[in-house]
C-alpha positions, 0 to 999 in steps of 0.5 A: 500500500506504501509503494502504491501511494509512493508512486501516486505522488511520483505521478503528481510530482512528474505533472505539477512541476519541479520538486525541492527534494526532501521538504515534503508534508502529507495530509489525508482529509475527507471533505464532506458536502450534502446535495438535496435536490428539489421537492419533486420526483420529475424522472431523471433521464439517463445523462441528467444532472443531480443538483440542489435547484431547478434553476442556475444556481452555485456550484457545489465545492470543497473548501480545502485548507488555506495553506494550499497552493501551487506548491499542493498537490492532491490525489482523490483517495476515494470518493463516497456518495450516499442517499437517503432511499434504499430503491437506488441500488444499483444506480450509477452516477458520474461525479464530475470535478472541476479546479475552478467554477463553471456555469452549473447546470440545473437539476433534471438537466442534460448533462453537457461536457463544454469545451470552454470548460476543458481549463477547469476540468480534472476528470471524474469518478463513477460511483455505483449504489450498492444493494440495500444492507439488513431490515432497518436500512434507509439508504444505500451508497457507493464508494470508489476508491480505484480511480486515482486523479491528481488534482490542482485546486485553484483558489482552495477550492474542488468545484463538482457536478452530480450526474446520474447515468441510468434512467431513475425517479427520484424521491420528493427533495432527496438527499445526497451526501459525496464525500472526497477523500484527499491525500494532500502534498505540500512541497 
């Protein structure tokens, strides 16, 4: 497992730049945000968007610590989603991340990869909800933990948007809890 996270920061140090060898500092956070998405149970159609609002509103982000910067950089460790209904098994979802804002998209809307936002785009994860667990369970959730990205936060800030990629109809103001998990580097 050493080795493993070894050679992800090897990775990062070859893609953000020159390193000052031996003045490193690593930090493992978990940063937690909560969609609740609106009060209807208008159908998602494969591709949709996942947000708080029907309308344009701001997009969701992780504030990172203050002594980040240039001289950071941040690994995606895991990423874990939770919902709070059990009739989501099995459903996937595509988490997209960003290093700085973007126009957001409303919920219910179609997903749209923009060119113009290419600058800003770290990639993404997909994350599928697992089967319901035991008799009292009133959610279920989905974690990925093998797609590693490297990511250069602008402003102390990850930026996301929740993409759902199967059909599926949602239940009235539903809630979604992502949680990013972060190996962080400062040289």
């Amino acid at each position: 497992m050493n080795n493993l996270i070894a050679r992800f920061f090897e990775v990062a140090r070859a893609i953000l730049g020159a390193v000052v060898a031996g003045k490193t500092n690593e930090t493992i956070k978990v940063f937690t945000f909560e969609i609740t998405r609106p009060a209807d149970t208008t159908p998602y159609s494969a591709g949709d968007v996942i947000a708080n609002s029907d309308s344009s509103q701001a997009l969701p982000y992780v504030e990172l610590d203050t002594d980040t910067g240039a001289d950071v950089a941040a690994i995606i460790a895991f990423v874990r989603v939770q919902t709070n209904t059990t009739t989501w098994a099995a459903v996937r979802l595509k988490l997209h991340l960003f290093r700085g804002t973007i126009t957001p998209q409303a919920d219910n809307a179609a997903y749209a990869m923009l060119y113009s936002n290419a600058p800003l785009r770290n990639g993404s994860i997909d994350v599928t909800f697992d089967a319901a667990n035991g008799g009292g369970t009133d959610s279920v959730a989905g974690m990925n933990n093998y797609d590693k990205i490297v990511v250069e936060p602008a402003a102390n800030r990850l930026y996301f948007q929740l993409q759902i990629l199967d059909a599926k109809t949602p239940v009235s103001g539903q809630k979604f809890l992502i949680q990013i998990g972060l190996i962080m580097k400062k040289y």
